[in-house]
C-alpha positions as CSV (number, residue, x, y, z in Angstrom):
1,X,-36.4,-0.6,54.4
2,X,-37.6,1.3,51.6
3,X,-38.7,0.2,48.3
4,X,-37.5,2.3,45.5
5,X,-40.4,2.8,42.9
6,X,-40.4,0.5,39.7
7,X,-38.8,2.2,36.8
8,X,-40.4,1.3,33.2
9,X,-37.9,1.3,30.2
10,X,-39.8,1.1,26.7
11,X,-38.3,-1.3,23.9
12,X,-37.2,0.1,20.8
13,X,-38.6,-2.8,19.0
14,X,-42.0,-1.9,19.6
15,X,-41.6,1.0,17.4
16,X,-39.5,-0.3,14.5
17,X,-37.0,1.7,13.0
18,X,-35.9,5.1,14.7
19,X,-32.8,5.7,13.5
20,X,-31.5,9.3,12.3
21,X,-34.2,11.6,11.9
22,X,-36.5,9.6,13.8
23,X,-34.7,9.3,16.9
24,X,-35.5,12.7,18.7
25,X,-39.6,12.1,17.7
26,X,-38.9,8.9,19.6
27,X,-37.4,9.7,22.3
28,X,-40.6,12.7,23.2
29,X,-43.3,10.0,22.4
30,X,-41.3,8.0,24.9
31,X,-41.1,10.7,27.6
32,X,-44.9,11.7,26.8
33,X,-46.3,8.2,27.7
34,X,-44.3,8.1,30.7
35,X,-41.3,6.0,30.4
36,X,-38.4,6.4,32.1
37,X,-36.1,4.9,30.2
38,X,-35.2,3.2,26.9
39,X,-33.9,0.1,25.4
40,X,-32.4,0.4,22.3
41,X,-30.7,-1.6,19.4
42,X,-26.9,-1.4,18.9
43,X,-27.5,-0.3,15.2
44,X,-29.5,2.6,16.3
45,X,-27.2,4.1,18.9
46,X,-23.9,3.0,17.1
47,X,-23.5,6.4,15.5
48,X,-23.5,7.8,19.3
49,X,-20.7,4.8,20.0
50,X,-17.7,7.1,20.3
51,X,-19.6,10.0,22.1
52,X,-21.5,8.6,24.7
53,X,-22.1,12.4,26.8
54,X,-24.0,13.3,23.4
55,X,-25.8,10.4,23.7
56,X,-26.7,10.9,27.1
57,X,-27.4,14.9,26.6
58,X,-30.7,13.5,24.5
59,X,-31.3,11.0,27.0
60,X,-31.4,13.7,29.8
61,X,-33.3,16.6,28.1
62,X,-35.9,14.1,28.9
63,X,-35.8,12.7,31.8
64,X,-34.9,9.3,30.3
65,X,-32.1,6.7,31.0
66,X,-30.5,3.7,28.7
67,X,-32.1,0.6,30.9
68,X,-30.8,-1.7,28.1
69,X,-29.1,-2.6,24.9
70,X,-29.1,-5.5,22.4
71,X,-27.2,-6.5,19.8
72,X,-27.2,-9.2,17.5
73,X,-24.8,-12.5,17.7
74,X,-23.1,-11.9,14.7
75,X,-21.6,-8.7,16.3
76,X,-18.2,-8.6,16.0
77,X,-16.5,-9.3,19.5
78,X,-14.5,-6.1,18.7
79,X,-17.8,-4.1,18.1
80,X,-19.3,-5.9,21.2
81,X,-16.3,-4.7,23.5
82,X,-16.3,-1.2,21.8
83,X,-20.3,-0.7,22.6
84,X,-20.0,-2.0,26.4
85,X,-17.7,1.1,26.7
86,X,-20.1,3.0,25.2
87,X,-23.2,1.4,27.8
88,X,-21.2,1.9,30.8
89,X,-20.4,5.4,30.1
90,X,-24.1,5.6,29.9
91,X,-24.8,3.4,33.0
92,X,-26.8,1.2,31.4
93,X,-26.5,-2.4,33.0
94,X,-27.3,-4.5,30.6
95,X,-26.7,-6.0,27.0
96,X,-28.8,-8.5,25.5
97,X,-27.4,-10.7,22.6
98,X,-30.0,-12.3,20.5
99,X,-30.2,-14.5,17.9
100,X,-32.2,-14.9,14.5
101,X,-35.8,-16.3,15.2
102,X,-34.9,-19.5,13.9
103,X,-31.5,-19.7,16.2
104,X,-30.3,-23.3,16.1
105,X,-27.5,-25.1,17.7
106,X,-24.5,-23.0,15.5
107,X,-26.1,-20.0,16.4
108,X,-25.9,-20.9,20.0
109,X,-22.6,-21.9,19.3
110,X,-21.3,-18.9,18.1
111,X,-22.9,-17.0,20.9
112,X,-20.5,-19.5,23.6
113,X,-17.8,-18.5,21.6
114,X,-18.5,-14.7,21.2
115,X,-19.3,-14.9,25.3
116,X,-15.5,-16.8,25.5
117,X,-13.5,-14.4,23.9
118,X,-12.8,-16.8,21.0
119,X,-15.5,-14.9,18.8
C-alpha cells in the first residue's frame, strides 16, 4: 500500500483580510512558503461564486488547491447551496459553518435548522 504524502492547506484567517487587491499577493506568499492549498472565507471568494474556472485558473498558476471553505451561520441556505456549487466545481471537500465566538444555544439552533433545510 502506498501512503500518499500529507498535503498542507493554509487558513485564510491567519492573514486577515485578503479580499480584492490583496488576493493575488496572497495567494504567492501562500505558494512561496510552501502550501499546497488554501482555505478560504465565503466572503472572500464570493465574487468568484458564479465563475468557479476563474477561480480555479488563480488557484492553478500556483500550484494550489481549495482544501476548504467556511462560512458563517447566518448564511442564507440559498447562499449556502449556491457556494457548494461553486466548492465542488472546485473540488474542494469541505465547508465549515461557524458561529460567533460567543455561539449559544440559538446559534446552534439555527445552525440544525440551516443543516435541515428549514433555514
Amino acid at each position: 500500500m502506498t501512503i500518499a504524502a500529507p498535503r498542507f492547506a493554509c487558513m485564510e484567517l491567519m492573514w486577515g483580510d485578503i479580499s480584492g487587491s490583496k488576493l493575488e499577493p496572497w495567494l504567492d506568499e501562500i505558494r512561496d512558503l510552501g502550501f499546497t492549498g488554501v482555505a478560504m472565507r465565503r466572503t472572500t471568494l464570493w465574487p468568484y461564486v458564479d465563475e468557479p474556472r476563474r477561480f480555479a485558473a488563480l488557484l492553478d498558476a500556483r500550484g494550489l488547491s481549495l482544501a476548504g471553505a467556511y462560512a458563517t451561520t447566518d448564511t442564507s441556505a440559498a447562499d449556502i447551496e449556491r457556494f457548494c456549487v461553486f466548492l465542488r466545481a472546485l473540488g474542494c471537500p469541505d465547508l465549515v459553518l461557524h458561529g460567533a465566538a460567543r455561539a449559544g444555544a440559538a446559534e446552534r439552533g439555527q445552525l440544525a435548522r440551516l443543516l435541515d433545510g428549514r433555514g
